[in-house]
N, C-alpha and C positions, 0 to 999 in steps of 0.2 A: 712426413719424414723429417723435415727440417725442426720442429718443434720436438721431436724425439731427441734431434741431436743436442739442440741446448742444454734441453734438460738434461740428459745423460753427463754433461758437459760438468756438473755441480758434483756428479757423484764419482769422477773419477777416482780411480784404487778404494771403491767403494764408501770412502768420506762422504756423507751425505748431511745437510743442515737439518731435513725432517727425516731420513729414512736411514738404513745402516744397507738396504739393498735397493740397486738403483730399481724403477718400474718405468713403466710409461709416462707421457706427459698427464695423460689422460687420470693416471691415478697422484695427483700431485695432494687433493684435500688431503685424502689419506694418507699421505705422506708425513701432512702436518698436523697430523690428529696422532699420530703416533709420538711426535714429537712435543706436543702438549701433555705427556706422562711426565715429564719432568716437570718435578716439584719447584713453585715458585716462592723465593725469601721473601719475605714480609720484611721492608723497612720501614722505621718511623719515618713518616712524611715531616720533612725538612724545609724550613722556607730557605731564602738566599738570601739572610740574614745570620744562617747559622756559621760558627768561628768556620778558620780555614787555614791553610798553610801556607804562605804568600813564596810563590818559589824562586822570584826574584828579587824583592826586597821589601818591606813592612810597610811601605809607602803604596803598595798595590791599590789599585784604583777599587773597592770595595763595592762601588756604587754599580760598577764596571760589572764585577763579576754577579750583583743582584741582574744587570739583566742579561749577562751571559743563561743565569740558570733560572730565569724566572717562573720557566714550568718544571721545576724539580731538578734534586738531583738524582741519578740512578741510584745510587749508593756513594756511600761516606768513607770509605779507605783509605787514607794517605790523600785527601784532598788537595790539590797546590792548584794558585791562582799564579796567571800569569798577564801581563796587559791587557793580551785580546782573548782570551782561553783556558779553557779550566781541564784540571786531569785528574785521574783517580789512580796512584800509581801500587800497580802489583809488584811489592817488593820479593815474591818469593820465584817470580816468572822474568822479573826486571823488562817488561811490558806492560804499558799504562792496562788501567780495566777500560777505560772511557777517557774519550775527549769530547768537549762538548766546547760549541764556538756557535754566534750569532752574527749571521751576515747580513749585508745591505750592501743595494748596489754602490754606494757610494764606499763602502769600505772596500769591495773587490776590485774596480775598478783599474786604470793603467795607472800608475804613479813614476814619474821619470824620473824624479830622489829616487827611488826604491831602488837599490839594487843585487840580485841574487848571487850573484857573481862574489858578492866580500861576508856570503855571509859564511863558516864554519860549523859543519859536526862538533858540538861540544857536550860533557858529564856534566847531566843537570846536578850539582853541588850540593842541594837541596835535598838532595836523595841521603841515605847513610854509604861511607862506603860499602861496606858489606852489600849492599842490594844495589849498588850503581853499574848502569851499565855500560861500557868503556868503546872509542873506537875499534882498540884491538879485538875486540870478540868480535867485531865484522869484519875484518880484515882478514882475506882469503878463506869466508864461509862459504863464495859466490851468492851471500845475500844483498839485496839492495838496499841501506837504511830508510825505511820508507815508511815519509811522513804519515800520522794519522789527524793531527790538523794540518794543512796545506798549506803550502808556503805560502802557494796563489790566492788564498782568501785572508791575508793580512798585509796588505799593499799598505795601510795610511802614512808610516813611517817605516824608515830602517830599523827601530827597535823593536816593532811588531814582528816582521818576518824573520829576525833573527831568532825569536826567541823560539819558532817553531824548529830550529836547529838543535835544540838540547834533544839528548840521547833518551831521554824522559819521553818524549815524541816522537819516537821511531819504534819501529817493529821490523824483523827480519822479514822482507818480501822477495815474493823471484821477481828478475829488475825485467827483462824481457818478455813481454808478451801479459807481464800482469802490473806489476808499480809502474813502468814505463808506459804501459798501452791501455788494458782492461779499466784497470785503477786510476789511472789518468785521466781518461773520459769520465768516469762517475765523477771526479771529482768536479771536471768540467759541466757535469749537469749541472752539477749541485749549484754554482757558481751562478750560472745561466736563471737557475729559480729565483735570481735577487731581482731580475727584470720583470718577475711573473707578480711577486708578493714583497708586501712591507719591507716584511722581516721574517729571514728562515733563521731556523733555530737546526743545528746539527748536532748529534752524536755519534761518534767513529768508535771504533776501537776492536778487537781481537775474537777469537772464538778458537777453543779445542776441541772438536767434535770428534767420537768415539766414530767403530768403525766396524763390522765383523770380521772377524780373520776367521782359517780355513775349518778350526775348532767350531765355528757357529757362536762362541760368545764375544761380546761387546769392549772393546777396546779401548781407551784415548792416549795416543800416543803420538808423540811429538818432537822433531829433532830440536836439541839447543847448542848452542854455538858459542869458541870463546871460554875462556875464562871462568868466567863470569856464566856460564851457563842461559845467557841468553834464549828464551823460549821464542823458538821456530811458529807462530800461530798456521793452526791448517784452514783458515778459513779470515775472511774480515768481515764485518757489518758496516752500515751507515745507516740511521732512521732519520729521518729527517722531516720537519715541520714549517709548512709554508702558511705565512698569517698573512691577511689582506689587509689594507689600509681600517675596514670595518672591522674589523675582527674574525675575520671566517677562517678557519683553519683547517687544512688539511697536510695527508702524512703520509710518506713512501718509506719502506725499509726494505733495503739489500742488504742481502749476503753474498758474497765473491770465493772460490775456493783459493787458495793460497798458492796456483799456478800458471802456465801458461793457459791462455784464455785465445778462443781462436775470434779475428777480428771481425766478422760476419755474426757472431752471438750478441742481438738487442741486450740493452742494458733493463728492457723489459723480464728478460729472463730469467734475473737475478732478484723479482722483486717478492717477497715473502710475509706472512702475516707479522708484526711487530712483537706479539706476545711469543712466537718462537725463538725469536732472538732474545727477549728476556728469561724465556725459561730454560733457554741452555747457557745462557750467560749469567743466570744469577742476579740480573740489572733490573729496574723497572724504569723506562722512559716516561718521560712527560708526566709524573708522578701527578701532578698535580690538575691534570687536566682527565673528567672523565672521558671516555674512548667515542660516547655520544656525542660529544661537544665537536670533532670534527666530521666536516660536512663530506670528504672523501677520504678514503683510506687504500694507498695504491691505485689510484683511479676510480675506483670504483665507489658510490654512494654507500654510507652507512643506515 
């Protein structure tokens, strides 16, 4: 029963990441076998050498962003580099497609310089206006601006973590019980993985998943906020890549609904095959790395 409940817990108002009708735990493959119909974009494989759009000044550490994306990028849309973190920004949703950032324990780490208290929401400038997204479109949405790289995984200086502050790096979250709590904790694993391995490699970022309504056909609908039209995401990802000192790697990817999440559901819960998230997201992670090359995938051995 209690595995029932989690699961259910994903498909609330029937939003589901593999299915459009919730089922049992029990039928979860199937779930994601339905969800592998979605056709997957073929990009040109890219090294971390190719141009980019530097989003805060032309002086961007380049060297930086080769090994932020050393295993690919998802895709090439409005790419902007930023000191610690790279994005791929959806100008027509004014929510990044991806963020991708490289941590180490010594980068996440306490830093007593650091402080979060003076950093500001600010319009990443870098953007056009036409697609920038403004504080006032969050302002009385009862959204929470919520981070998709973390503030807490760019401790080295004060100019790291501010820069996780541009409106470039947020997406409309519920602040209660999902940005503040659910989402909180993944991020805090994630953070936790820098004690386990080398080097974790992250990618965050948005999902619109379709839906059935009472007609029986297939939906994706989504509230936006503001102005500006800000898109509401119904759902988040995180895939993420843990490299061992030797080189061994392995990979976990969640999806989270875009709601209250009650505090008794494992962050196991949330954990899903990685080619699902690319093929409703249109993304391919770790481009560069075949899927043999790691030794676990969610736990489990490949």
């Amino acid at each position: 029963m209690a595995a029932q409940k989690y699961y259910k817990l994903i498909f609330v108002g029937g939003v589901s990441v593999g299915s459009f009708l919730a089922g049992s735990y029990t039928e979860k493959n199937k779930i994601w076998d339905k969800l592998l119909n979605f056709g997957v974009p073929i990009f040109t494989t890219v090294s971390a050498a190719t141009a980019f759009s530097p989003a805060v000044s032309p002086e961007s550490n380049v060297s930086r962003v080769s090994e932020i994306m050393k295993y690919g990028f998802p895709g090439m849309d409005n790419v902007r580099s930023f000191d610690d973190f790279v994005l791929s920004y959806d100008r027509r949703n004014r929510v990044a497609h991806w963020v991708f950032e490289h941590l180490t324990a010594e980068k996440v780490k306490r830093n007593d310089n650091v402080d979060r208290t003076k950093c500001d929401f600010k319009p990443d400038e870098s953007i056009h206006p036409f697609f920038r997204s403004l504080n006032s479109d969050y302002k009385g949405s009862g959204y929470d601006r919520g981070h998709l790289a973390a503030a807490g995984n760019h401790k080295q200086c004060q100019q790291h973590i501010e820069q996780t502050f541009y409106l470039s790096n947020m997406a409309p979250q519920v602040g209660v019980g999902f940005n503040r709590d659910a989402w909180n904790n993944l991020e805090k694993y994630v953070r936790k993985l820098t004690k386990v391995y080398t080097n974790v490699y992250c990618c965050t970022g948005p999902l619109y998943l379709p839906r059935k309504e009472s007609d029986g056909k297939n939906y994706v609908k989504y509230e936006v906020i503001g102005a500006n039209h800000v898109a509401v995401p119904t759902h988040f990802y995180k895939v993420v890549v843990g490299e061992t000192k030797d080189g061994k790697l392995e990979m976990e990817a969640f999806v989270m609904p875009n709601q209250v999440i009650d505090s008794s559901v494992p962050l196991a819960s949330f954990q899903v095959p990685p080619e699902s998230i690319e093929r409703a997201a249109g993304l391919l992670f770790f481009d560069n790395l075949a899927r043999n090359k790691f030794s676990k995938i969610n736990g489990k051995k490949t």
